[in-house]
VOGU-3710 file (C-alpha; in Angstrom, 3 decimals, decimal comma):
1> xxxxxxxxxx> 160,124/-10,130/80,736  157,307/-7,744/81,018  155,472/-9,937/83,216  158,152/-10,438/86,128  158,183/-6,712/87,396  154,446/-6,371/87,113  154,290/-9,768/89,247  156,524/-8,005/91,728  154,792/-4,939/92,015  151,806/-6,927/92,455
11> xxxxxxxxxx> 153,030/-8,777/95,479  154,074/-5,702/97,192  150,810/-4,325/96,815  149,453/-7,455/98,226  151,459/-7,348/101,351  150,972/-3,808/102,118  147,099/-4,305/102,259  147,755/-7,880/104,328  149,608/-6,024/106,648  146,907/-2,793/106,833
21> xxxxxxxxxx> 143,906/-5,329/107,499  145,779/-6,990/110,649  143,918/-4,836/112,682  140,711/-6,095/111,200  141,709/-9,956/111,302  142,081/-8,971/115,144  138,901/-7,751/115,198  137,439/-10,874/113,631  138,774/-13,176/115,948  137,025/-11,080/118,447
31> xxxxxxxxxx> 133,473/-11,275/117,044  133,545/-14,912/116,548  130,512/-16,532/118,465  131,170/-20,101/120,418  131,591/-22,716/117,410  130,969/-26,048/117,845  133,183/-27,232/115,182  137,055/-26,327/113,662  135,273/-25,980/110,195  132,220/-23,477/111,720
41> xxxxxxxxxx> 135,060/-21,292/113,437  137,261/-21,221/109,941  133,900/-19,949/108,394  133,000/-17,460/110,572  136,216/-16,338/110,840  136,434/-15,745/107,150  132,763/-13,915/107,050  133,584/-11,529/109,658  137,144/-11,026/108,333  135,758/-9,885/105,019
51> xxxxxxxxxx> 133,127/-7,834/106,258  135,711/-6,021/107,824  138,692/-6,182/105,194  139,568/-2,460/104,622  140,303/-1,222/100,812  138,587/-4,743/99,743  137,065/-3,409/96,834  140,798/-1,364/95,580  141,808/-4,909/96,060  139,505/-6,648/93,833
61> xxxxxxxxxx> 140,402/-3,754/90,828  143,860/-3,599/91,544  143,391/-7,905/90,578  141,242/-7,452/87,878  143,543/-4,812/86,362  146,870/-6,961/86,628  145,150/-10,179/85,554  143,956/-8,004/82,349  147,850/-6,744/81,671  148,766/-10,762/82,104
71> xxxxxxxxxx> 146,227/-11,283/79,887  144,673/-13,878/82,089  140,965/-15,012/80,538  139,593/-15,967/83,563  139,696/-13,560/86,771  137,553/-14,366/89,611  135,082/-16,443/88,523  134,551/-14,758/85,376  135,869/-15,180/81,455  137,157/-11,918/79,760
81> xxxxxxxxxx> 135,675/-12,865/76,251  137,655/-11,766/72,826  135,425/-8,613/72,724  136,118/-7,123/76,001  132,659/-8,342/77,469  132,683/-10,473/80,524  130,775/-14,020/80,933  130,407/-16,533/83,384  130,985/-20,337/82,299  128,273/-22,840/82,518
91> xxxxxxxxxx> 129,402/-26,316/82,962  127,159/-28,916/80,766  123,864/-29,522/82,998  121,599/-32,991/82,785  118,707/-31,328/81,907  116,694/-34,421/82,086  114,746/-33,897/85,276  114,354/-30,231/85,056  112,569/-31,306/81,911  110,529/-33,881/83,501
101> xxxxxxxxxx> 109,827/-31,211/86,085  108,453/-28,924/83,807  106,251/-31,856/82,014  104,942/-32,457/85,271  103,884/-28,933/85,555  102,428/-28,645/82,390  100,352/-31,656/82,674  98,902/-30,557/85,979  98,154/-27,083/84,015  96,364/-28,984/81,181
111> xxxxxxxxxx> 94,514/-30,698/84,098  93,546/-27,522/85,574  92,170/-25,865/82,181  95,324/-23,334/81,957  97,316/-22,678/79,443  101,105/-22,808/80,408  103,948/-22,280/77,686  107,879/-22,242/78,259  109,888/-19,803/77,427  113,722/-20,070/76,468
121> xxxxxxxxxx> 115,537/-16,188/77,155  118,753/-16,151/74,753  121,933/-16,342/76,684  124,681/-13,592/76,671  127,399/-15,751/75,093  126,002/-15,670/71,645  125,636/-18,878/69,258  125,899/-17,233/66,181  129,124/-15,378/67,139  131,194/-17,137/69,936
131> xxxxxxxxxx> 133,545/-15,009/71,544  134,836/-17,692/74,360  138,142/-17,830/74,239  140,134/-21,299/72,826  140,598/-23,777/75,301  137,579/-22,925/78,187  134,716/-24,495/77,572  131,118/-22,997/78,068  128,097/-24,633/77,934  125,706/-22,219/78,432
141> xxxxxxxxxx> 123,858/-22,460/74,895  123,985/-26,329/74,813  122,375/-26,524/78,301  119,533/-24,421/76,855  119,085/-26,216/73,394  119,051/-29,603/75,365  116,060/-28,510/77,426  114,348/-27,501/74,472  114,390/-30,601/72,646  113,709/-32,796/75,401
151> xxxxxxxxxx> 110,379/-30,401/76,613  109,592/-30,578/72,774  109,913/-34,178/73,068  107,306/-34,170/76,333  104,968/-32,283/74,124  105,468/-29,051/76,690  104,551/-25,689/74,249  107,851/-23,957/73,972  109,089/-20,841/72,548  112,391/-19,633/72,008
161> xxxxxxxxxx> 113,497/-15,835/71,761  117,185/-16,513/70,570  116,326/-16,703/66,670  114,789/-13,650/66,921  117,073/-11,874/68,738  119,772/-12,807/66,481  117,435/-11,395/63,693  116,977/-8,320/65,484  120,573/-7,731/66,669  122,608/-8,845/63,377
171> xxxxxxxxxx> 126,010/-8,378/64,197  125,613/-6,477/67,216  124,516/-9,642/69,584  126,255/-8,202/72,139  125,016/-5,219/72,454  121,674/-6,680/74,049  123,737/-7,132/76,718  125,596/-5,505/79,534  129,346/-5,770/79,449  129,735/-6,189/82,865
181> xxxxxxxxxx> 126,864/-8,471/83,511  125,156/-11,655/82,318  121,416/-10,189/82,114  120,165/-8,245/79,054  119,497/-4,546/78,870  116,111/-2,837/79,556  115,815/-2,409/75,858  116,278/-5,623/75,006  114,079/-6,708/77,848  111,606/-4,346/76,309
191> xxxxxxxxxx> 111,863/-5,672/72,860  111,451/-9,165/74,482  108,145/-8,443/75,795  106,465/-7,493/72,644  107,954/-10,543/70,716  105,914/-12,956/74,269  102,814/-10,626/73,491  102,837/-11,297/69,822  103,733/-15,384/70,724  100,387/-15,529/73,103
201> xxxxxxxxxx> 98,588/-13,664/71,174  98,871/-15,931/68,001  98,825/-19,069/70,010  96,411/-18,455/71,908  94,345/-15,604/70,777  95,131/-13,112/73,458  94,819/-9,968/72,221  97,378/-6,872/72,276  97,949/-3,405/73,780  99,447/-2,095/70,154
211> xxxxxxxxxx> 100,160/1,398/72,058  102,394/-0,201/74,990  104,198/-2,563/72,456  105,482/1,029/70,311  108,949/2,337/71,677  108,276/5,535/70,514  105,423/5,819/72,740  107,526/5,767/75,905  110,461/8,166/77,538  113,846/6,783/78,792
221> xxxxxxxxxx> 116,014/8,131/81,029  119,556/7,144/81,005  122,182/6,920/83,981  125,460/7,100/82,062  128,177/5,105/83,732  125,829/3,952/86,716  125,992/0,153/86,864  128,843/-2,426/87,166  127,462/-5,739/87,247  127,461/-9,063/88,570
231> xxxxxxxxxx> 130,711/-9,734/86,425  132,445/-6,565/87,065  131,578/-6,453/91,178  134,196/-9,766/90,497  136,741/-8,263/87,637  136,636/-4,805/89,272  135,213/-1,186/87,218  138,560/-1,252/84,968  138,415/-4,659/83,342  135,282/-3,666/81,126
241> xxxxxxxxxx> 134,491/-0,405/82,161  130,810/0,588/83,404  127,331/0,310/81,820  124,610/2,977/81,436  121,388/2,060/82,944  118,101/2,704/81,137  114,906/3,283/82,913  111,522/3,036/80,293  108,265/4,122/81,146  105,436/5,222/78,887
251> xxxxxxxxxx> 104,811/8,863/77,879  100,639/8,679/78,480  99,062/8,607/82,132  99,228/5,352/83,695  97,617/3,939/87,161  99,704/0,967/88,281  99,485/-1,083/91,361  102,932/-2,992/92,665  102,082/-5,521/95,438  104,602/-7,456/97,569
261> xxxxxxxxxx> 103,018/-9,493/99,828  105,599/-11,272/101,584  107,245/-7,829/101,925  104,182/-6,082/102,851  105,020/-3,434/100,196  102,406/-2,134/97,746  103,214/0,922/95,666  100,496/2,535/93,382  101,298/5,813/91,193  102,188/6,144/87,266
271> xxxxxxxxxx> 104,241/3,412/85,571  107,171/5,202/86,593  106,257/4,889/90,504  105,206/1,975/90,863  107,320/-0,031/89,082  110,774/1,233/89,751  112,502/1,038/92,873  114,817/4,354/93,320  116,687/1,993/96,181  118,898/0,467/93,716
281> xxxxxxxxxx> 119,488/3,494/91,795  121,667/4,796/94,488  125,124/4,985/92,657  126,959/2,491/94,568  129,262/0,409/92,116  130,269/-2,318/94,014  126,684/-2,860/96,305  123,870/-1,496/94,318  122,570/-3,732/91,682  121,086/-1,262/89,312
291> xxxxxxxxxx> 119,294/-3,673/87,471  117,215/-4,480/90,363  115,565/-0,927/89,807  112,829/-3,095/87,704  110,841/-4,394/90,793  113,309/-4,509/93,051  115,956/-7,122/94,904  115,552/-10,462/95,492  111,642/-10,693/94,589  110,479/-14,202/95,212
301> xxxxxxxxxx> 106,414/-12,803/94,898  104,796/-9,981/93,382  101,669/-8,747/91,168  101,473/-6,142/89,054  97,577/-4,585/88,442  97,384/-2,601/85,395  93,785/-0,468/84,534  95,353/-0,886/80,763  95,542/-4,476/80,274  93,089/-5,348/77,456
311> xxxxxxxxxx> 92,882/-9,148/78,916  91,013/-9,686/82,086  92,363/-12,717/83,785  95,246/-13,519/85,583  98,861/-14,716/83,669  101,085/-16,127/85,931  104,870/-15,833/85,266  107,620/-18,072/86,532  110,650/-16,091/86,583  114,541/-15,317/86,398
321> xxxxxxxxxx> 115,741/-12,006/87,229  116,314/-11,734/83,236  112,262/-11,112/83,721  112,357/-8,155/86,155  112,898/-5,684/83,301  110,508/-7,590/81,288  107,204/-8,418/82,830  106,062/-4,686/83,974  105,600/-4,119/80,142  103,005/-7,299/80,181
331> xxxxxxxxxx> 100,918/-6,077/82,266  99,670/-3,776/79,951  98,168/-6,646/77,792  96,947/-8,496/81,218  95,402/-6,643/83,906  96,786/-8,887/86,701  100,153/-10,329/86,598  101,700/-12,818/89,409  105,768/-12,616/88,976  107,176/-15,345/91,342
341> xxxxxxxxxx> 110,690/-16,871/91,677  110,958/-20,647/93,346  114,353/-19,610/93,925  113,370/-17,713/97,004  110,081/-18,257/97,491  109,365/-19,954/101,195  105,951/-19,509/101,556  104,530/-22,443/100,225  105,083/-24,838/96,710  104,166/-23,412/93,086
351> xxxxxxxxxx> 101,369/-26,122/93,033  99,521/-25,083/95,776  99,805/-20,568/94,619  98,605/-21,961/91,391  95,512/-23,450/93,208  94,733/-20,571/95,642  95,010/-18,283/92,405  93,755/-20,059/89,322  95,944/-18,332/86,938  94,298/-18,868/82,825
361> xxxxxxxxxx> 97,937/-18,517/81,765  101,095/-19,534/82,685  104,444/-18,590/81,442  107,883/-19,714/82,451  110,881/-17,670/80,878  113,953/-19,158/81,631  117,450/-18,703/81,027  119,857/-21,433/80,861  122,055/-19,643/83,986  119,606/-20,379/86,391
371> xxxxxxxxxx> 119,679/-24,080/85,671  122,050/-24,923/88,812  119,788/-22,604/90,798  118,835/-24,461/93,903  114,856/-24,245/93,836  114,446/-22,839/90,214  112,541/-26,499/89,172  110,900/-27,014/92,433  107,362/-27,080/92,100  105,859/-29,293/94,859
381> x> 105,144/-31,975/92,006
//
């Protein structure tokens, strides 16, 4: 059998880099603080050992590549789908007191006089052309349809971008995504924000920047072979290859204002400068998150200030990372835009920004991935 040598060969491999990195498991033993427990000393054993495993990375594609010869679906966390893209797997999520969560929130919002609308961003796996393969089981769609009908059901304004991408995409669903990620691409990100702009402006008679919503009005600049996702940092760069990443910015002069307060960081230039951080475009496959060039890493609070935006009045987003490439393009229908993320931020509840702000609008898009996120539906209700 084919599979028996490989297997072999496999193990070998395995050995020879167990036996390089006893050196390192040395050294981890050796920068292991006092632990008061067996469990704590396991764990910080293992954190320091991996930090210091040599050729980890070679590791992880030499794994990813001999799981893909086996033909093994799942590798690390991840599902190889039928088309050579790569996917995580959502177990089915109770939805029920997100939802109630989000009622909550809305009802305070109607209380307060502001407007507040949730948003559902279409998940990679698509539902018009399912590419899981037979037997493993993802949920990731049905989580998402779930929440909709029970907000619906609460009376919470919704609005979900997965018909319309569908319309837009055709047969080519998958190309609105990375391969080796689970977010969308820039240009699909871009394409999302003129489909929200159209949304608020005919529900709620906002009023748009036609210029900024025109592709053909803005330059792109293309790093071929640049970014390797959150699914391929687990698969390795030979399972599904590398993505391009796509940086869009307008083509007129622009005066933009980034703020990050809890980073004191504030960056004000063109578009271009302000918006983009050249920190993750270092080309770093398995470290860099290139993706994270819209805004930057981990952003739990930030507001964008835009001369452009033909609304004056603050809009209020509560995002996923899906938003980061999103949102910059808003802020050239509002002139003030909040972007915060209750995964990470610690410096107080969503209730009580909303009160020190007084948004007039609040959005929420929302994937159905960050559903088991711990602080995504905390709002200090």
């Amino acid at each position: 059998m084919k599979t028996k040598p490989l297997a072999i060969v496999f193990l070998v491999i395995v050995f020879a880099i167990a036996i390089v990195n006893i050196p390192n498991f040395a050294k981890a033993l050796g920068t292991v603080p006092g632990a008061d427990t067996i469990r704590d000393k396991i764990n910080s054993i293992d954190g320091s050992y991996n930090d210091q495993f040599a050729t980890k990375y070679r590791f992880v594609e030499i794994n990813g590549v001999t799981c893909k010869v086996l033909q093994n679906e799942q590798i690390n966390g991840t599902v190889m789908l039928k088309n050579g893209y790569l996917s995580y797997r959502f177990k089915e999520s109770d939805v029920a007191p997100k939802a109630e969560k989000v009622a909550q929130l809305s009802e305070y919002l109607k209380s307060k006089d502001i407007k507040f609308s949730y948003i559902a961003i279409p998940y990679k796996n698509s539902p018009y052309d399912d590419q899981v393969p037979f037997g493993i089981y993802d949920y990731g769609n049905e989580n998402q349809d779930a929440m909709m009908k029970a907000l619906q059901e609460k009376g919470v304004a919704t609005y979900d971008l997965t018909p319309l991408l569908h319309e837009k995409t055709g047969d080519d669903w998958y190309g609105a995504y990375f391969k080796t990620d689970h977010h969308w691409k820039p240009e699909t990100a871009f394409w999302a924000h003129t489909e929200v702009a159209k949304y608020l402006s005919e529900t709620y008679g906002y009023k748009t920047n036609a210029k900024a919503m025109d592709m053909a009005n803005y330059d792109t600049d293309v790093y071929k072979d640049w970014f390797l996702g959150s699914q391929g940092k687990k698969t390795g760069r030979f399972v599904a290859g590398l993505d391009d990443m796509t940086l869009i910015y307008p083509k007129w002069d622009t005066k933009v204002t980034l703020t990050k307060p809890t980073a004191d960081e504030v960056r004000s230039g063109s578009f271009k400068e302000a918006i983009f951080d050249k920190k993750c475009l270092e080309k770093d496959y398995y470290i860099v998150n290139s993706f994270a060039a819209y805004l930057g890493n981990m952003l739990d609070l930030c507001t964008i200030q835009n001369k452009e935006g033909v609304n004056h009045g603050k809009v209020l987003v509560i995002k996923d990372s899906f938003s980061i490439a999103m949102v910059p393009y808003l802020s050239f229908m509002f002139d003030e835009v909040d972007v915060i993320d209750m995964r990470y931020y610690k410096a107080g509840t969503l209730k009580e920004y909303i009160d020190e702000t007084k948004p007039e609008l609040v959005i929420m898009p929302y994937s159905s991935s960050v559903f088991g996120s711990k602080g995504a539906f905390d709002f200090g209700f």
